[in-house]
N, C-alpha and C positions, 0 to 999 in steps of 0.2 A: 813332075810339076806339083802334084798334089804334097809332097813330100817336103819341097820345100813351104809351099805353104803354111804345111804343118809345125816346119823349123822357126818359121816366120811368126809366128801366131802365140808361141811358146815364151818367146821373147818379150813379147808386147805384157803388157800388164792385164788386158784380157778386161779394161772396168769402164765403166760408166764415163768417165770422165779422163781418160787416157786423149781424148782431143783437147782440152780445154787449159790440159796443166802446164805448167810453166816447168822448161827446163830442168829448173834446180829442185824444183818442187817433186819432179818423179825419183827423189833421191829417198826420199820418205817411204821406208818401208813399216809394215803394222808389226812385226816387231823385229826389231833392228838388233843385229849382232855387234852392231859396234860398239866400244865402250868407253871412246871419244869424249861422249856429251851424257850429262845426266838425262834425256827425253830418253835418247836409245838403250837407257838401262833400265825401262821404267815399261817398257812391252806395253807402248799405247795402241791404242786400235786405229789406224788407216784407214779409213771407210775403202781405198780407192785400194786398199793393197789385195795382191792374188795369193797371199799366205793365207789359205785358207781353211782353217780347223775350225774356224770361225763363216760363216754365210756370205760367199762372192755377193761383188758387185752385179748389176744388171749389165746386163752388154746392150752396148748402142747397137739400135737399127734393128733389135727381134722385133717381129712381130708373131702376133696367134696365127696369121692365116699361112706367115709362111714355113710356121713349124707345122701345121698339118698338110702343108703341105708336101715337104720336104718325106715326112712321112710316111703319105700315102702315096708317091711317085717310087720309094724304095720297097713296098709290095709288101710291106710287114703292117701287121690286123694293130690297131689302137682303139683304145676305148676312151672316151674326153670324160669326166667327171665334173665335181663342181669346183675343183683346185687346181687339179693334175691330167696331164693328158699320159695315159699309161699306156706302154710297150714294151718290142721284148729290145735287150741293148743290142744295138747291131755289132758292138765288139764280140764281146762274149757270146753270143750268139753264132758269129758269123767263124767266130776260132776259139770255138772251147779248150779250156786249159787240159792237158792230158789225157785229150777222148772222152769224156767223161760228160757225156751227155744228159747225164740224171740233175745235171748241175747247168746246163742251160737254161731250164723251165725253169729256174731260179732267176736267174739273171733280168731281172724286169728294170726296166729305167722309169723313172714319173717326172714328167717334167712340166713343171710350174705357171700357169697361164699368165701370172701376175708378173715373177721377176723373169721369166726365161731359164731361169739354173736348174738344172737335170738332178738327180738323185740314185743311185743303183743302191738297188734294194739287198744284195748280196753283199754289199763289202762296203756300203753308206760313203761311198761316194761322190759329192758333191761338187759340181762342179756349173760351166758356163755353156749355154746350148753348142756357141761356138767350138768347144772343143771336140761336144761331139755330130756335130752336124755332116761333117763331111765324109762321116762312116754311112749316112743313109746313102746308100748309089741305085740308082733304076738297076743298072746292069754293070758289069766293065770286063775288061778282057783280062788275058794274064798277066798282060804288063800293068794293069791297072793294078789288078787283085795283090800282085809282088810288093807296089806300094803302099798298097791300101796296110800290108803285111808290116809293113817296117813302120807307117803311121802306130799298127795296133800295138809293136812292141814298145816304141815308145810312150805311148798314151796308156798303156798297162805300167810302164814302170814312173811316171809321173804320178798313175792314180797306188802306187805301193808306198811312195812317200807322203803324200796330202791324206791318206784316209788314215782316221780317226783311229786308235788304239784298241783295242778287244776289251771289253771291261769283264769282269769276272767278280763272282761275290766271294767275298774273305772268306779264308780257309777255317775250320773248324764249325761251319752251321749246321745245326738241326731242321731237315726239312720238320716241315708242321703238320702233322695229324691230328685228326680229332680230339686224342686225348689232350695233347700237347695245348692244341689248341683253346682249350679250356680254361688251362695254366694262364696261357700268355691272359686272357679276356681279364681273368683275375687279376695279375700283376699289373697290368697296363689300365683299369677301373675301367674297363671298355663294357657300359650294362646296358644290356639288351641287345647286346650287338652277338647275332648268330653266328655260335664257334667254327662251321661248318662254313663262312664264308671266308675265312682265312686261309684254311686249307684250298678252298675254289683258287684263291691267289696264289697259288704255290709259292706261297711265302718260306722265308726262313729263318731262324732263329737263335740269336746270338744269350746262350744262357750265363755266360762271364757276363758283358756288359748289360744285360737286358735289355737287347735291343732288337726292335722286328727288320727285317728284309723283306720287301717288296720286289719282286722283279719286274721292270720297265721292258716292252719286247714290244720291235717294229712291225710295218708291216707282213712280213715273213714271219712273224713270232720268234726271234731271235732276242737274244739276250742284249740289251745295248746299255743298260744303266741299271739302278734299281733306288728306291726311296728307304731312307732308315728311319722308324716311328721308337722311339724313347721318352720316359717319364724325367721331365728336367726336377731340380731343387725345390721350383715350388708347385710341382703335383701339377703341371701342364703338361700334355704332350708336344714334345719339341719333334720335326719333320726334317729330312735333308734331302735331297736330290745327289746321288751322282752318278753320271757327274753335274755340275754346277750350273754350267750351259750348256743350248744346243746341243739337246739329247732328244732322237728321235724317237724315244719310244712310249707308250703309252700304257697304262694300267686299265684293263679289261674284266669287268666281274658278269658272269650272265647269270641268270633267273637260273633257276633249278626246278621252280615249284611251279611253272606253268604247263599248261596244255600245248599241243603241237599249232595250234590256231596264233595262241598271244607267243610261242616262242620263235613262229617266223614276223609276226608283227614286231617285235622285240628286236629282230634285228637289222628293221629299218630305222630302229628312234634310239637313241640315245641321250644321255642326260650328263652334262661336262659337269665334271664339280674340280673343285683346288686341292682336296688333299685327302689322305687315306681315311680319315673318320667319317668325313662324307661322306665317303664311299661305304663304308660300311653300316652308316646309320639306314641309307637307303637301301643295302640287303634286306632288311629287317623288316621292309614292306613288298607286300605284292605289288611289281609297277610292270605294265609292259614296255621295258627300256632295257639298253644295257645299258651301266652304269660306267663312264670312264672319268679316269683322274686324269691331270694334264700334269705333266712334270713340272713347269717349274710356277706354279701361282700364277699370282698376278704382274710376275715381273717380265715374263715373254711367253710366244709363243712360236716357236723355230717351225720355219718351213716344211723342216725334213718330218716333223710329224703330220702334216696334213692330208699325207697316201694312207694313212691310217685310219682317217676317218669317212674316206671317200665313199665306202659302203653303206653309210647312217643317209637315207635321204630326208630326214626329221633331227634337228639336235635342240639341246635345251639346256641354257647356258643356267645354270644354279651356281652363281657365287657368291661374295662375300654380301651382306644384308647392308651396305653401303654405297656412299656416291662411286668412292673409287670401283671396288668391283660393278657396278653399272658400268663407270666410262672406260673399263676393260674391255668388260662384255663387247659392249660394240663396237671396240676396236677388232677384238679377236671376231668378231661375227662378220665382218668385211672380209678378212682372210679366208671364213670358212664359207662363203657366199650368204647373205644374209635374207634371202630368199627361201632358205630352207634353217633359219635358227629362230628359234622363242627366249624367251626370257623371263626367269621368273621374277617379278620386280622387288628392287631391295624397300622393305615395310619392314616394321615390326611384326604387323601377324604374318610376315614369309621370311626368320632368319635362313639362315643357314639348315641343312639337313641336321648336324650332330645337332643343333642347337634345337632345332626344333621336336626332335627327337626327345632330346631330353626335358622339354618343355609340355611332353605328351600333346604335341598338333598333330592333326592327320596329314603325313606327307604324301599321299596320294593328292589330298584337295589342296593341296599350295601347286602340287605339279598339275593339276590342270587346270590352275589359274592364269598358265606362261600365256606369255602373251607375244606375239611376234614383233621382231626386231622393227623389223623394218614397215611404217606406216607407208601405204599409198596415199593417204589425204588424212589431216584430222580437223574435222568440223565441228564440233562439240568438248563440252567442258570435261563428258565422260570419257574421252579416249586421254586425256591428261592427267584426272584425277591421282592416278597412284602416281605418276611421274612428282606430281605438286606434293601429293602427300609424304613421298620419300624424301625431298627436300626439305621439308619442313621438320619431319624426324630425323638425318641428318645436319643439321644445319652448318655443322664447325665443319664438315667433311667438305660440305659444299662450296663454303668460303677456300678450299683450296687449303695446301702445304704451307704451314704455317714457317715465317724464317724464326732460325735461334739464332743467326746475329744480329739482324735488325731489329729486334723487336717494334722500335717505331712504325715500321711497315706493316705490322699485323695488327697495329690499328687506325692505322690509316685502310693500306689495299683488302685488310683482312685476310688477303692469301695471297700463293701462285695460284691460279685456275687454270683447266685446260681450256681450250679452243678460244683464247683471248688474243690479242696482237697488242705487246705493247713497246713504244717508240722510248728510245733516250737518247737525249741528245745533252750538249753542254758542249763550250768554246773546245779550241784547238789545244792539247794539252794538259787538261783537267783532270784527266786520270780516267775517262770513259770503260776501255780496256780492260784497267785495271779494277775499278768498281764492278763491272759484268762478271768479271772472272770471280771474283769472292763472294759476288750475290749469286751467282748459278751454281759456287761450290757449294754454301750451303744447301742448295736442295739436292743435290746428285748425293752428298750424303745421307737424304734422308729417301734415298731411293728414286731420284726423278731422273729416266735415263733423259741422257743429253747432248743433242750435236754442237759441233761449237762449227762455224764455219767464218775463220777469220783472214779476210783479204789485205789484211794490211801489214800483220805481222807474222813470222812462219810459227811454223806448229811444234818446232823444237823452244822458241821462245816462251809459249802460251805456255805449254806444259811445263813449263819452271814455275812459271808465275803459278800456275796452281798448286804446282806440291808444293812450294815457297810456303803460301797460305794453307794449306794444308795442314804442312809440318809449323807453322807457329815462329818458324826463325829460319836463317837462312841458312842452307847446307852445305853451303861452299866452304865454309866452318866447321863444318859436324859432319865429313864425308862418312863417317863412323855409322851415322843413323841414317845413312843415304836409301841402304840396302829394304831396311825397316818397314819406312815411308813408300818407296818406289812400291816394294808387294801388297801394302795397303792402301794405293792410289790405282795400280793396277785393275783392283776388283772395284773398284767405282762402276757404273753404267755409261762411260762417255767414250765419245767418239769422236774424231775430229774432219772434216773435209781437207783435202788437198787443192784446196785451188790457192792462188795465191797472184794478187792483182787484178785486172781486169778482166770480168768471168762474161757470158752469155746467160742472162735467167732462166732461159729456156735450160741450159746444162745444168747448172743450179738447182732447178727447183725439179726437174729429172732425180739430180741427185737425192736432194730431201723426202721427196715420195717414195724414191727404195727405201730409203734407210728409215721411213716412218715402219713402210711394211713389214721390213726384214727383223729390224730390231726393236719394233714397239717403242720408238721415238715419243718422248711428251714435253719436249723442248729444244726448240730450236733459235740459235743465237746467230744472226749475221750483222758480221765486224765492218765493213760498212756499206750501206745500202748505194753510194755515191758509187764503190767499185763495180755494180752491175750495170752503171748507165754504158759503159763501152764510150771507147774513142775510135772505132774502127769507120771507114770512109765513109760507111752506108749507116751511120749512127748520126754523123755530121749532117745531114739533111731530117733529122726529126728532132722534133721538140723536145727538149728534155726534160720542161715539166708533163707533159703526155706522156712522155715513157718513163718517169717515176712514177705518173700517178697510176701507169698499170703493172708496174712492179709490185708496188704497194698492193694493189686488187688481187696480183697473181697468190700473195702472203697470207691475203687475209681470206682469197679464198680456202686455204689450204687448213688455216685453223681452225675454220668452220667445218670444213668437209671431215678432216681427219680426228678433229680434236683433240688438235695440240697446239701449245701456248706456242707462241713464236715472238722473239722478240729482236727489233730492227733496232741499230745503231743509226743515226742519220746524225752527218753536221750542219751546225745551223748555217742561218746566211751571216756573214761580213758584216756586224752591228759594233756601235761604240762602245769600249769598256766600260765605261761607266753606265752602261742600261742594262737593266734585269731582262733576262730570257727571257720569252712566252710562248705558248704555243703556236703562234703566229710567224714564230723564229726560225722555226724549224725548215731545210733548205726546200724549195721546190711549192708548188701549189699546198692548198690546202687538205691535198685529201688523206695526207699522212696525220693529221691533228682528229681528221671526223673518222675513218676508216678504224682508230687505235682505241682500244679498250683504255688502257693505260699511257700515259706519257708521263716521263719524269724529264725532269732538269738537273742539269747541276750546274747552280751557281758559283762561278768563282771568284768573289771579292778580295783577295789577297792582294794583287797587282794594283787594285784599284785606290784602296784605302790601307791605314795603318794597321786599323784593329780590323781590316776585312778577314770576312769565314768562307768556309768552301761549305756548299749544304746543298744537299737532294732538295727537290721540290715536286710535290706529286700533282702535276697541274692538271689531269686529268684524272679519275677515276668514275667509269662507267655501273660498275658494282655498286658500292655504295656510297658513290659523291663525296665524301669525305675528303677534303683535299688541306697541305699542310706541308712540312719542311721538317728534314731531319739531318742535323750536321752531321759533315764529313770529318772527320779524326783521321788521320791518316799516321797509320802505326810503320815505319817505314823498317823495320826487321820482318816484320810477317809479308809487308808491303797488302794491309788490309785494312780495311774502313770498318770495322767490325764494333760496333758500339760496346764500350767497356761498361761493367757490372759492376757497379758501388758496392762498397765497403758492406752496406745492409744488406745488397744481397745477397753478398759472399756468403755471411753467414745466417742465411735462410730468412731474412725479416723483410716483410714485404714493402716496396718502396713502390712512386710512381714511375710512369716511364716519361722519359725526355723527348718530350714531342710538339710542335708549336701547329697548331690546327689554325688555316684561316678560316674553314668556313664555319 
């Protein structure tokens, strides 16, 4: 029985959202071998798919209580942490590979309180509790243990194909020794930075291209990635990660120069920083911390390093001296529980370790200025002050992601921001869709990851239209440059949901809170908020302005809590062509108009008049009131609204921008 189960389970897609999806919709795989359609040649991301080299989905129905539970009924010792609930795998465990029981104690599993997905720490396998849940047993007899046997060989040769590639550092390096080390400090203008901490990195060193090797090692201290530090063209150090994403491993440098007293306090606290120079400016001081790098910045932070840092009961986020690394910071400090993280806040007298290094501050007194993440109450103007003061010296950061095709928009909204909610609407037809997709392409290129979750049309369509706009013209013509485009839309940060028609919000916004977690989501798009009101029998007896007006609530709780922009498509109500939109238009009660930071319009006078325009309309703006119109141009080979650049500024002279402000 259990056997089949196992057969059963294998089959299924194993995600979050495997109830909810429609038929034709579980045809969508995250990257599709077919080469059919331009989407499936183009390896987009699946939120819901189980092809995973990339971080599964959540499984519906975990809970915490009854994975410890599950665990402590199968008689095997767990330790709970503040991420991960650690034990030993009861596969490997229970049937080591070739007798070879020095390699059991290895075998540890961590699994995730937040999404449910398990981790083996021997072979970085990543997977869904459910796969391996059924291996915890109180007891069972022979005939159990026979199938228990035929589950394990299948679930070992499942986990041979999904786990992750061996990385190994290029052939030809120089491990780094002292003297060596000296050399590199030189070459690389690295002053003040002590030689003897590079060696601590068992770094290595690439003397053809001059370039450093960093080794990234997980839990287990196993090799999993490693970072490359190089001198670019113009005398900066340039950084790489690989691999690219979701690399579970982390860069660890310990004190050398302390007493036994500060070097077991040392290895309660720890101090995160973004990249190797950091790391090394803060050698250069006595701190009782160890000092870790996170592999990939500020563009995520993968689960699978979280067992990593389970041992720090103190951390202390030091990143970038900006808004964005603040609203990092405390994205990543909810993952790493934010009970036990400080933060040094971004000021000018607290940049950055290199920076401040090189500025001779004492980085001992920036670090015990952190302040903790998380406030239980603030009741005075001094537990805000540096918050106000950091605003105020960033200010352009704080307006949010600036568009390069709208320009009009950046002075009107001033920016994207995170934890905003904003609403667009405009008639049946208008090109809603289409305008979303080109205003969220510009920011995904400028690094803003982003779910698109569109119920109206499927996700092989959506993904055209944005490489369409992407590539600048259409490819159905140029299948030449198809290959090009597809590997540089690939490496974009976007993700797309699989629902398609009429969804439950409950499954919905389930889904959005993984995929904030998992992927460090900062934008979220729903194609239209009308497909979550449901038609289903027990929909029919409630109000449907009541259940938008708590759909909407559910949204804007979400951009609050998590801070990330989310932005709702709504259609208006059934008005006469000939009347201008308001925010009043917009379908359902009013609390889609008070709830939204932002609403825009789009007017569409063409049908109505001769000389009618189609033009945005920013009718709301909560930021900086600023409100105003900016026409629609609609370029129909890119199939993009992307405001065109006069002749002046083609050739660098500065002109004004095309903007009609009412207030």
């Amino acid at each position: 029985m259990l056997f089949k189960r196992f057969l059963y389970s294998c089959n299924k897609t194993g995600h979050l959202w495997s109830k909810a999806r429609s038929r034709s919709a579980t045809q969508e795989t995250m990257r599709l071998p077919s080469t059919n359609s331009p989407a499936s040649l183009m390896g987009i991301r699946f939120l819901s798919s189980i092809d995973h080299r990339e971080e599964p989905a959540l499984t519906a129905g975990i809970s915490l209580f009854n994975v410890r539970k599950v665990i402590k009924s199968s008689g095997l010792e767990f330790s709970e942490g503040f991420t991960c609930i650690r034990t030993k795998c009861p596969v490997c465990s229970a049937f080591p590979e070739h007798g070879k029981e020095s390699d059991v104690k290895k075998e540890i599993i961590f699994v995730n309180k937040t999404t449910g997905c398990f981790t083996c720490s021997a072979c970085h396998y990543l997977g869904h509790w459910d796969k391996i849940e059924k291996f915890f047993l109180p007891h069972h007899s022979i005939k159990a243990a026979q199938e228990i046997k035929k589950l394990k060989d299948l679930f070992m040769e499942k986990k041979s194909t999904e786990t992750q590639r061996t990385i190994e550092f290029p052939v030809g390096l120089q491990e780094v020794d002292n003297a060596l080390a000296v050399k590199i400090c030189t070459m690389l203008d690295l002053k003040e930075i002590p030689a003897a901490s590079l060696v601590a990195l068992s770094s290595r060193w690439d003397a053809n291209h001059q370039r450093l090797y960093v080794p990234l090692l997980d839990v287990e201290s196993k090799l999993v990635g490693y970072k490359m530090v190089s001198v670019s063209e113009d005398s900066t150090l340039v950084e790489e990660t690989v691999p690219d994403s979701n690399c579970s491993g982390l860069i660890c440098l310990k004190s050398t120069s302390m007493s036994t007293k500060a070097h077991s306090k040392e290895q309660s606290n720890a101090i995160l920083v973004l990249n190797i120079l950091d790391m090394l400016a803060l050698s250069a001081v006595k701190i009782n911390a160890m000092v870790v790098c996170l592999p990939h910045d500020l563009k995520s932070l993968p689960q699978q390093c979280l067992p990593g840092l389970e041992r720090f009961q103190k951390l202390t986020l030091w990143f970038n001296y900006d808004t964005a690394g603040w609203d990092t910071a405390r994205n990543y400090a909810k993952k790493l529980d934010e009970r036990r993280c400080n933060f040094v806040r971004p000021t000018d007298a607290h940049p950055t370790p290199a920076k401040a290094l090189s500025l001779g501050l004492d980085l001992k007194s920036i670090y015990s200025k952190a302040q903790p993440i998380l406030h239980q109450s603030i009741t005075t103007f001094h537990a805000l002050r540096q918050d106000v003061l950091s605003d105020l010296q960033n200010i352009d950061k704080v307006q949010g992601v600036k568009w390069k095709r709208y320009p009009t928009l950046n002075k009107l909204l001033k920016g994207h921001r995170k934890g905003e909610l904003t609403v667009l609407t405009g008639p049946t037809g208008c090109g809603k869709t289409t305008f979303m997709s080109d205003y969220s392409l510009d920011l995904i290129l400028q690094g803003v990851s982003t779910l698109w979750g569109s119920f109206e049309i499927r996700n092989t369509r959506l993904a055209a239209t944005l490489l369409r706009q992407m590539a600048g013209r259409p490819l159905d013509v140029n299948l030449s440059e198809f290959d090009y485009w597809a590997d540089e839309f690939e490496r974009l940060p976007l993700y797309f949901m699989t629902f398609h028609g009429q969804q439950p919000v409950k499954v919905v916004m389930d889904a959005i809170e993984h995929a904030q977690y998992v992927h460090d989501i900062q934008h979220v798009i729903i194609d239209n908020l009308q497909f979550m009101m449901g038609i289903s029998e027990e929909s029919r007896h409630t109000d449907r302005y009541w259940k938008q007006d708590a759909i909407i609530a559910s949204f804007r709780s979400f951009a609050t809590r998590k801070n990330c922009h989310v932005t709702l498509i709504i259609h208006p109500r059934k008005e006469r062509d000939t009347e201008d939109l308001t925010t009043s238009s917009i379908f359902g009660g009013a609390k889609a108009s008070q709830e939204a930071d932002n609403v825009l319009i789009i007017q569409d006078k063409r049908l109505t008049s001769v000389r009618g325009k189609k033009y945005l309309q920013v009718a709301k703006n909560r930021y900086s009131g600023d409100l105003g119109i900016m026409p629609l141009d609609f370029d129909k080979p890119s199939l993009s609204y992307a405001q065109k650049r006069r002749k002046s500024e083609a050739i660098g002279t500065e002109s004004p921008e095309i903007a009609i402000d009412d207030s």
